[in-house]
DRENDO-1510 file (C-alpha; in Angstrom, 1 decimal, always signed):
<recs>
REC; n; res; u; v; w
REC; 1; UNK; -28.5; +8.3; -7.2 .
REC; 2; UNK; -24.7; +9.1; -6.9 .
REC; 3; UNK; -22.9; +8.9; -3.3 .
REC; 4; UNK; -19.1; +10.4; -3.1 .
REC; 5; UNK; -16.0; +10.3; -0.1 .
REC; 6; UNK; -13.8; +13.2; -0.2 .
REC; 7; UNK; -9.9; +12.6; +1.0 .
REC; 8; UNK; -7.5; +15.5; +1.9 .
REC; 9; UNK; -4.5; +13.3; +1.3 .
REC; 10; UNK; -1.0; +14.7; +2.3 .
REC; 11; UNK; +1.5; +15.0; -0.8 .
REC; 12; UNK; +1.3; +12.3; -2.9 .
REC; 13; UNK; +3.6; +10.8; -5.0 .
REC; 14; UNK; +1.7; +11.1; -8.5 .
REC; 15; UNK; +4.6; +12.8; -10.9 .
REC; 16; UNK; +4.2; +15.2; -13.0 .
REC; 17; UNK; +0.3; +14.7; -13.4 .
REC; 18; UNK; -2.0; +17.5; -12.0 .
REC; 19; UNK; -4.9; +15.4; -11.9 .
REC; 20; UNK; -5.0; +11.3; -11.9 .
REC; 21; UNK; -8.6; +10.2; -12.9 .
REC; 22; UNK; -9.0; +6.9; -12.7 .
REC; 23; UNK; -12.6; +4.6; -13.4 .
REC; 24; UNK; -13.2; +1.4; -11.7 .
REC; 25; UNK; -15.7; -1.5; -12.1 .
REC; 26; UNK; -16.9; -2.8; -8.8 .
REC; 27; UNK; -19.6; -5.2; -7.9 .
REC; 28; UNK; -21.4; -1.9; -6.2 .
REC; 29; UNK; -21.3; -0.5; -9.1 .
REC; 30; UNK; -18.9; +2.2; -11.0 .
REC; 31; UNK; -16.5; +3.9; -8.9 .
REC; 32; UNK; -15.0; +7.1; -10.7 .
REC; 33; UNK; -11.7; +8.4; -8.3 .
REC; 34; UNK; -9.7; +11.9; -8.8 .
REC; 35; UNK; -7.3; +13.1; -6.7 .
REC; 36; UNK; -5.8; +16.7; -7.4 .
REC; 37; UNK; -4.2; +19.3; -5.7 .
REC; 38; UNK; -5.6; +21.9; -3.4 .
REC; 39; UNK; -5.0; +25.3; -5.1 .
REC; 40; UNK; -4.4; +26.9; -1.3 .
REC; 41; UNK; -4.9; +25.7; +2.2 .
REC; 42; UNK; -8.5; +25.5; +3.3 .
REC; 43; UNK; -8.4; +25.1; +7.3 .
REC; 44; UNK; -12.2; +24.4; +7.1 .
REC; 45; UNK; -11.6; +21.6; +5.6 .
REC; 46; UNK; -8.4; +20.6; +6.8 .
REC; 47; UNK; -6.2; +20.9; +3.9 .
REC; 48; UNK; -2.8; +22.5; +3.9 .
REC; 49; UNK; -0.8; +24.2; +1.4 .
REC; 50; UNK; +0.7; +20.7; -0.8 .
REC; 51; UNK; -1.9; +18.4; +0.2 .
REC; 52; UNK; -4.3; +16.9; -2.7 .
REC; 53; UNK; -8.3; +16.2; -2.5 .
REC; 54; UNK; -9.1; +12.5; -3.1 .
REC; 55; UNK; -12.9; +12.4; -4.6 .
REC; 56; UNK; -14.3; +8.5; -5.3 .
REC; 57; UNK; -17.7; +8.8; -6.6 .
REC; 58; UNK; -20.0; +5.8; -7.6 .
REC; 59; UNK; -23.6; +5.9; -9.3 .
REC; 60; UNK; -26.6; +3.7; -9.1 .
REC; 61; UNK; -30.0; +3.0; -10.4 .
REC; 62; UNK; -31.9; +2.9; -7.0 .
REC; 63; UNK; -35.4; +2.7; -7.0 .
REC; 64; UNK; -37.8; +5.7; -6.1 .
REC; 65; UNK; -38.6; +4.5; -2.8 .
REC; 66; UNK; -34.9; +4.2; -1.9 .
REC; 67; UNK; -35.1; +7.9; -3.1 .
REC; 68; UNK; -37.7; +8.6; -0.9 .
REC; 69; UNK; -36.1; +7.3; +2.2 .
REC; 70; UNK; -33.1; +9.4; +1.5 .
REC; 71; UNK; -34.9; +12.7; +1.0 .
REC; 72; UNK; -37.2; +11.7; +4.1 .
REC; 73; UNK; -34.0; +11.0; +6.7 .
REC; 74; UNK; -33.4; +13.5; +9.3 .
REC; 75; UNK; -30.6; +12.5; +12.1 .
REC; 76; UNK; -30.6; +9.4; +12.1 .
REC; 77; UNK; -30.0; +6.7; +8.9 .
REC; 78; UNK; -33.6; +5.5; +8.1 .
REC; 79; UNK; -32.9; +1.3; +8.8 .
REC; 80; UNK; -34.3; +0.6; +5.2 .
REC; 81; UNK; -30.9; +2.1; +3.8 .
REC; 82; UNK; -28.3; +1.6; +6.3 .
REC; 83; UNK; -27.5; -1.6; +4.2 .
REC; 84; UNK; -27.1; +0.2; +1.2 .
REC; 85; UNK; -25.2; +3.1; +2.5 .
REC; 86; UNK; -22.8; +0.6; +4.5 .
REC; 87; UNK; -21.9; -1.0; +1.0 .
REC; 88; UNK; -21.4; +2.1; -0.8 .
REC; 89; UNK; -19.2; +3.9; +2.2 .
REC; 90; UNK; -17.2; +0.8; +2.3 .
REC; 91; UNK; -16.7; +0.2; -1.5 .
REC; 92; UNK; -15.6; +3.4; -2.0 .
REC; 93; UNK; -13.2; +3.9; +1.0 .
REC; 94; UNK; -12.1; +0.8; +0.0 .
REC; 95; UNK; -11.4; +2.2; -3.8 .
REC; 96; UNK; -9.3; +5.0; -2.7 .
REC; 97; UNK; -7.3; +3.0; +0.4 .
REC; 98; UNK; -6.7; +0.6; -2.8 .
REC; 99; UNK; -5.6; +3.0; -5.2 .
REC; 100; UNK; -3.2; +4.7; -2.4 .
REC; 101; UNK; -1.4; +1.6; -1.4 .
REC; 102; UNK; -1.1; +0.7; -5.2 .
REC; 103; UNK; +0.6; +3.7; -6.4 .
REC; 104; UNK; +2.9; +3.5; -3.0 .
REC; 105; UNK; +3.5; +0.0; -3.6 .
REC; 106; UNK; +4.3; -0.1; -7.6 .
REC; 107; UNK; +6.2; +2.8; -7.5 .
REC; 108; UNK; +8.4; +1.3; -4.9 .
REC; 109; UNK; +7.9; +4.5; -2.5 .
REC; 110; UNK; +8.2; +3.0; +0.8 .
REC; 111; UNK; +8.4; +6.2; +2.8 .
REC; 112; UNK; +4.8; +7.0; +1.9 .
REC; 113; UNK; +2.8; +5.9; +5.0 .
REC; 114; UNK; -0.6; +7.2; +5.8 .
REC; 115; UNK; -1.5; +9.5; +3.4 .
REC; 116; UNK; -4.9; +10.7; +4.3 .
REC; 117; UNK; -4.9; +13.8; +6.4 .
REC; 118; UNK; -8.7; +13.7; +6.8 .
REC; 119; UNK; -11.3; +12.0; +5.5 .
REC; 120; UNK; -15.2; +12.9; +5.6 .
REC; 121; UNK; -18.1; +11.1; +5.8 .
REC; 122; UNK; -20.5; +9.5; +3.4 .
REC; 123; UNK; -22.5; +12.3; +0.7 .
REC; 124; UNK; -25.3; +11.6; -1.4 .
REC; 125; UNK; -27.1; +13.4; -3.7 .
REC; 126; UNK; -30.0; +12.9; -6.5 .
REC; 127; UNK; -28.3; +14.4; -9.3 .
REC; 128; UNK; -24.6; +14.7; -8.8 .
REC; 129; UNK; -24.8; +18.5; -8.4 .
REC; 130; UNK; -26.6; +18.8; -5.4 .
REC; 131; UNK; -24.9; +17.3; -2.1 .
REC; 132; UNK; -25.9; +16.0; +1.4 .
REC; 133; UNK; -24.0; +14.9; +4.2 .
REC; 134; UNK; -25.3; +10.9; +5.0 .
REC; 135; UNK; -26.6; +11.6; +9.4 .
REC; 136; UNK; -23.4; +10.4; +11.7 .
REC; 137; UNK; -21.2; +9.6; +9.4 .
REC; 138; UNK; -18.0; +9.5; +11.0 .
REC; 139; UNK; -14.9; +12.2; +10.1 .
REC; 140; UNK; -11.5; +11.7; +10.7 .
REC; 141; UNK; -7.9; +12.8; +10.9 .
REC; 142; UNK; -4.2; +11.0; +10.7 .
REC; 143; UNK; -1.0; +12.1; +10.3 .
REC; 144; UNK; +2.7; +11.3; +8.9 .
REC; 145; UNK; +5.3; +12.8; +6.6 .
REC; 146; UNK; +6.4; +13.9; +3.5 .
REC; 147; UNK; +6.5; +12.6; +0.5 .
REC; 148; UNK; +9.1; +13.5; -3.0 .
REC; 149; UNK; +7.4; +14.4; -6.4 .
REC; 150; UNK; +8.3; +11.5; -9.4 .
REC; 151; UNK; +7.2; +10.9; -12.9 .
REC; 152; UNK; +4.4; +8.6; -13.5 .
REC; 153; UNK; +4.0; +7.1; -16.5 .
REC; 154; UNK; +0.7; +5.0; -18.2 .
REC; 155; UNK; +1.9; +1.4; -17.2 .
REC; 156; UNK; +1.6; +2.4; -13.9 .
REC; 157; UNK; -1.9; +3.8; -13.9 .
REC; 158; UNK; -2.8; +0.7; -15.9 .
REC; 159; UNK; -1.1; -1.9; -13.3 .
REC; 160; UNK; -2.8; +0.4; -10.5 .
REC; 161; UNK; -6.3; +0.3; -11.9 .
REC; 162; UNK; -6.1; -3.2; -12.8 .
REC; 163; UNK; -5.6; -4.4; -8.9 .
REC; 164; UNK; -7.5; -2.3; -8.2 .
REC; 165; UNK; -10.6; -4.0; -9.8 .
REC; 166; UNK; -9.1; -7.2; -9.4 .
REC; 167; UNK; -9.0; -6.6; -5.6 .
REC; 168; UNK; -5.1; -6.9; -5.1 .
REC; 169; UNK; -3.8; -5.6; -2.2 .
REC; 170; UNK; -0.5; -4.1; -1.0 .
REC; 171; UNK; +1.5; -7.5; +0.3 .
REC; 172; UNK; +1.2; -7.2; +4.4 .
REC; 173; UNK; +4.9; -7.4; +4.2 .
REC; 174; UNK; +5.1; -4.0; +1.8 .
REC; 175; UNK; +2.8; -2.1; +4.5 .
REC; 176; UNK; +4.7; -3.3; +7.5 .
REC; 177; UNK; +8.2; -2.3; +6.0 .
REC; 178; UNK; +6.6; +1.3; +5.2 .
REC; 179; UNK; +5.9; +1.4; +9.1 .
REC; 180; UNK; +9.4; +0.4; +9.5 .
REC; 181; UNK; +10.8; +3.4; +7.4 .
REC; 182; UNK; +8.2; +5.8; +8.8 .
REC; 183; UNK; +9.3; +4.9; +12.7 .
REC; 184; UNK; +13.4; +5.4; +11.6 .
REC; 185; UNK; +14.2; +8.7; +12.9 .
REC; 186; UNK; +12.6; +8.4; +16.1 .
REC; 187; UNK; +12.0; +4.6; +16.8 .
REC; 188; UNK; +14.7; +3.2; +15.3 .
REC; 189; UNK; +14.9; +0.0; +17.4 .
REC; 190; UNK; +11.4; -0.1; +16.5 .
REC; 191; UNK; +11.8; +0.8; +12.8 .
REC; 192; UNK; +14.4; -2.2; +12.6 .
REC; 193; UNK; +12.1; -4.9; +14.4 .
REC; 194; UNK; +9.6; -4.2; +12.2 .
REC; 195; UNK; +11.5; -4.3; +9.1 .
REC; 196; UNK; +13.2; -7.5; +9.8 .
REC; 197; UNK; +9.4; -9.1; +9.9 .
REC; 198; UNK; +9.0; -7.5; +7.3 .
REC; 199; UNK; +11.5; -9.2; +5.3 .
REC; 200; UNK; +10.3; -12.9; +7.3 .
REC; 201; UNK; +6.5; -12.2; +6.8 .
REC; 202; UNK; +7.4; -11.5; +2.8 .
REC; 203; UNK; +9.8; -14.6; +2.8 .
REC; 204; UNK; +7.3; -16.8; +4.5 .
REC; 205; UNK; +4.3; -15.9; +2.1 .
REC; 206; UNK; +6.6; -16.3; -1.1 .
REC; 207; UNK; +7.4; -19.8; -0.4 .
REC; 208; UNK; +4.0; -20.9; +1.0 .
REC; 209; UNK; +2.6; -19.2; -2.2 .
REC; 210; UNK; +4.8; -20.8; -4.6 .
REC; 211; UNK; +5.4; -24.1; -2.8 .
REC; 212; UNK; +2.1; -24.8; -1.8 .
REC; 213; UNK; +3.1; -28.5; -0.4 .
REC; 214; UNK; +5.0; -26.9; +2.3 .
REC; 215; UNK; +1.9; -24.2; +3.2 .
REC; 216; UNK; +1.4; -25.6; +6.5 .
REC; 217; UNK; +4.8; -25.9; +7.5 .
REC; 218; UNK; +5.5; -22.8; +6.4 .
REC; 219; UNK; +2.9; -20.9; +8.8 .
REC; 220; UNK; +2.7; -23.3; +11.6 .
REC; 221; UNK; +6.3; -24.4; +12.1 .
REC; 222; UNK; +9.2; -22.5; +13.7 .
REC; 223; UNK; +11.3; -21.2; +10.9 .
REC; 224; UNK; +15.0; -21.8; +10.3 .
REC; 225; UNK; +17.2; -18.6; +10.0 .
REC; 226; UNK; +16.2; -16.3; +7.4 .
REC; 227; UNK; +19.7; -16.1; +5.8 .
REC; 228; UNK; +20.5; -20.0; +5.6 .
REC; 229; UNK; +16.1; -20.0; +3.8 .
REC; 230; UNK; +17.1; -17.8; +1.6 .
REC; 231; UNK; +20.2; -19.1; +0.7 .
REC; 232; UNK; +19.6; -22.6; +0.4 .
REC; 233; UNK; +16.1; -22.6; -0.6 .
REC; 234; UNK; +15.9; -19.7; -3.0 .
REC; 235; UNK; +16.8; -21.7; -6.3 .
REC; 236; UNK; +14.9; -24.7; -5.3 .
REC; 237; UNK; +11.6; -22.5; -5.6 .
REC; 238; UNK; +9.6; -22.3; -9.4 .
REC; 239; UNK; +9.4; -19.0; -9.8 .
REC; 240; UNK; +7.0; -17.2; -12.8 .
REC; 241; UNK; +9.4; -14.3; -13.8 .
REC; 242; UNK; +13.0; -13.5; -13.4 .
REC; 243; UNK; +15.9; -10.9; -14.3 .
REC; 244; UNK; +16.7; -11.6; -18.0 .
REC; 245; UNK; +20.0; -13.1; -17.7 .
REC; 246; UNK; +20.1; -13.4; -14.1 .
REC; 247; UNK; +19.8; -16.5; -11.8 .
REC; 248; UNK; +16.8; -16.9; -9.7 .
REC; 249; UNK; +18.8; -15.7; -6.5 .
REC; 250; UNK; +18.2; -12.9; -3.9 .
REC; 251; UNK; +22.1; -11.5; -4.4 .
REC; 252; UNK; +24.9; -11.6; -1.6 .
REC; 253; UNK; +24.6; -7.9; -0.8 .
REC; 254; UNK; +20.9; -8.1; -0.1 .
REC; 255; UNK; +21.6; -11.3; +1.9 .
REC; 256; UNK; +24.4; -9.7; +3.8 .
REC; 257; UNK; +22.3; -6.7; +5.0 .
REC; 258; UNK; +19.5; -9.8; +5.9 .
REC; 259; UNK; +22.1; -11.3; +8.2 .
REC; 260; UNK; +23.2; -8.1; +9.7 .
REC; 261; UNK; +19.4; -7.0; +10.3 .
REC; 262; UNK; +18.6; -9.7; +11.8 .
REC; 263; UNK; +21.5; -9.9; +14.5 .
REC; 264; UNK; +20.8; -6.6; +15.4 .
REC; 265; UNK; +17.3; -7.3; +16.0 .
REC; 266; UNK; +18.1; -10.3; +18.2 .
REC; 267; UNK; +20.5; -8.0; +20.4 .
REC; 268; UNK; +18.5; -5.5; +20.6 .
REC; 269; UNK; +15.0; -7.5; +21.5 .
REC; 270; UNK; +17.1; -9.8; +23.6 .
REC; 271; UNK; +19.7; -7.3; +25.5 .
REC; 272; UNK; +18.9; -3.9; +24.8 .
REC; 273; UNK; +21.5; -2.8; +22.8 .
REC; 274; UNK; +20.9; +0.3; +21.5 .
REC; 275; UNK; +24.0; +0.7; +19.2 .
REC; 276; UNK; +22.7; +1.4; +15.9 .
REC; 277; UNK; +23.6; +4.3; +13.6 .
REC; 278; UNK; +21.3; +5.7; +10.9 .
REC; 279; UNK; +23.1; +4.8; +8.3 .
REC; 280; UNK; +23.1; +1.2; +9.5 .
REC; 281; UNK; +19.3; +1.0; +9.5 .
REC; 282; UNK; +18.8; +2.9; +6.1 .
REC; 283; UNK; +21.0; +0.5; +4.7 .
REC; 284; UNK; +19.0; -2.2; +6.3 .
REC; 285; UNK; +15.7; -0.9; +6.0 .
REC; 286; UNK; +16.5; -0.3; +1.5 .
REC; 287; UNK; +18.1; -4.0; +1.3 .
REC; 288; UNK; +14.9; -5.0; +2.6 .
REC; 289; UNK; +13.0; -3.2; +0.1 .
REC; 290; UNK; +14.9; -4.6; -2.6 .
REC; 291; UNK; +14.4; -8.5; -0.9 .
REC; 292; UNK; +10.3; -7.7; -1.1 .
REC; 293; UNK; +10.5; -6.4; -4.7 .
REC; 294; UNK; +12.5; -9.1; -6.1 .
REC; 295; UNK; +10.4; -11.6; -4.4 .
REC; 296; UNK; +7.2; -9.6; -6.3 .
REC; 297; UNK; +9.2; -9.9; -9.6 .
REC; 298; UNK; +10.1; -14.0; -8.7 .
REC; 299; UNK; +5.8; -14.4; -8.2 .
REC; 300; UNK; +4.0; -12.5; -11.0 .
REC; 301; UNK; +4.5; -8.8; -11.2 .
REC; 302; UNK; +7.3; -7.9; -13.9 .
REC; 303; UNK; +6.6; -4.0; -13.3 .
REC; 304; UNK; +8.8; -5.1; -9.8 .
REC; 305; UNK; +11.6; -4.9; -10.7 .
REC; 306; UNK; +12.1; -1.0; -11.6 .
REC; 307; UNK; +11.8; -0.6; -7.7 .
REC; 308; UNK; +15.1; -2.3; -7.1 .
REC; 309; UNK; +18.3; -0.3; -7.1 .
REC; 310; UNK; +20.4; -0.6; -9.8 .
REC; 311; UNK; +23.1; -1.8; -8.1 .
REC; 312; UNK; +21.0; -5.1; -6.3 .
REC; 313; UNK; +20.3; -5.9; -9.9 .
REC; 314; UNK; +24.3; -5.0; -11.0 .
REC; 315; UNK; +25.4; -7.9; -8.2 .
REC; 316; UNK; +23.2; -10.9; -9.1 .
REC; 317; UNK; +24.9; -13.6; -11.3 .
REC; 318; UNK; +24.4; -14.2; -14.8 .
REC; 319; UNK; +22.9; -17.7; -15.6 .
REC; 320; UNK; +25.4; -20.1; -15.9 .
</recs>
């Protein structure tokens, strides 16, 4: 039998490529994904001029009776395959909710939040060719903005299928910094809140993952500013991989914005204050970006370190 979830996916950062195809091994089974674009909006469907169509289809050996039961359903989901369609619907949403955050994440594209336009429910069919809609499946819409077009190159579908199968997710801290940059232009008190935790939630998991004797302190205990942490504890911490040349250290300029994000925040949680320009909280918002990466390079991914802007990289020391 073969079940399949089709995505309308706003824009999406893929590169040059007119069609990513992508295979995965799941404990489900085989999970083939494709996402493409739309050749022309199709309002039936929900798909506008620019978006792509996400398709994550998965085959299994199900015995004839299973069959049976799926030919014999009317409305309602017979209860001798709602386990197996729960499994399926969930392994595959999870597959292309995966593979999203992956290519946002690796590709260091923080501005692309909530990607899916619409999403349908569950299909199955007998031979692949021949599709029907699973009874009260459940359809839905989202929105948010606009994404830029960049290269993508085989490293980066390799890294993405890889945690994929592996079942690596987007760090929390990576997800709530993309909320951060999404709320900017019209939340920006919001937007900078948010991206401050950001950089404490990513902070607090680094150290608890690579110190593991101070775990409980770490997530129990009230913290001590995130500047003097950073600072002070920073080359104390084993670290797997770091800048070739370069001092395990998060540098000055990244630190600096740190500082200045966070005593913004406390005004403007604490008092109010409103005065914040955009330029301010881009800076802020980019600097945190580059803290999150370079704590992803310091744990175990190497590819991490093409997210952060030259000139981060251009201000850390040279190994003494």
């Amino acid at each position: 039998m073969y079940f399949k979830l089709d995505y309308v996916l706003r824009p999406i950062q893929i590169g040059d490529l007119d069609t990513l195809r992508l295979e995965f091994a799941t404990e489900f089974g085989k999970v083939d994904l494709v996402i493409d674009k739309w050749e022309s909006a199709d309002p039936r469907l929900g798909a506008l001029k620019g978006d792509y169509r996400c398709v994550a289809t998965m085959e299994r050996d199900e015995p004839v009776r299973t069959e049976i039961q799926f030919i014999a359903m009317g409305k309602n989901v017979l209860p001798g395959v709602q386990n197996l369609i729960n499994d399926v619907r969930g392994e595959l949403g999870r597959c292309i909710d995966s593979t999203i955050e992956n290519i946002k994440w690796t590709r260091g594209i923080v501005w692309m939040h909530d990607r899916v336009r619409f999403g349908s429910g569950l299909k199955w069919s007998l031979d692949g060719a021949a599709w029907k809609q699973v009874p009260n499946e459940i359809h839905f819409e989202v929105e948010e903005g606009v994404p830029e077009p960049r290269f993508m190159n085989e490293g980066e579908l390799v890294t993405i299928q890889t945690h994929v199968e592996a079942g690596i997710e987007e760090p929390l801290a990576h997800a709530i910094l993309s909320e951060a940059y999404a709320q900017r232009t019209v939340h920006p008190r919001s937007s900078l809140v948010m991206g401050i935790a950001a950089a404490e939630v990513g902070w607090k998991q680094f150290v608890a993952e690579r110190l593991q004797q101070t775990k409980w302190l770490v997530e129990n205990l009230p913290s001590p500013p995130l500047e003097k942490m950073v600072k002070e504890l920073m080359p104390l911490i084993p670290v797997r991989l770091k800048v070739q040349g370069k001092k395990t250290e998060i540098p000055e300029s990244i630190v600096g914005q740190l500082r200045k994000g966070v005593n913004l925040r406390n005004k403007a949680v604490h008092s109010g204050d409103q005065h914040l320009t955009r330029v301010t909280l881009e800076d802020i918002l980019l600097s945190v970006r580059d803290f999150l990466y370079l704590l992803d390079l310091y744990g175990v991914h190497s590819w991490a370190l093409k997210n952060v802007r030259t000139e981060t990289v251009k201000n850390m020391n040279p190994d003494q």
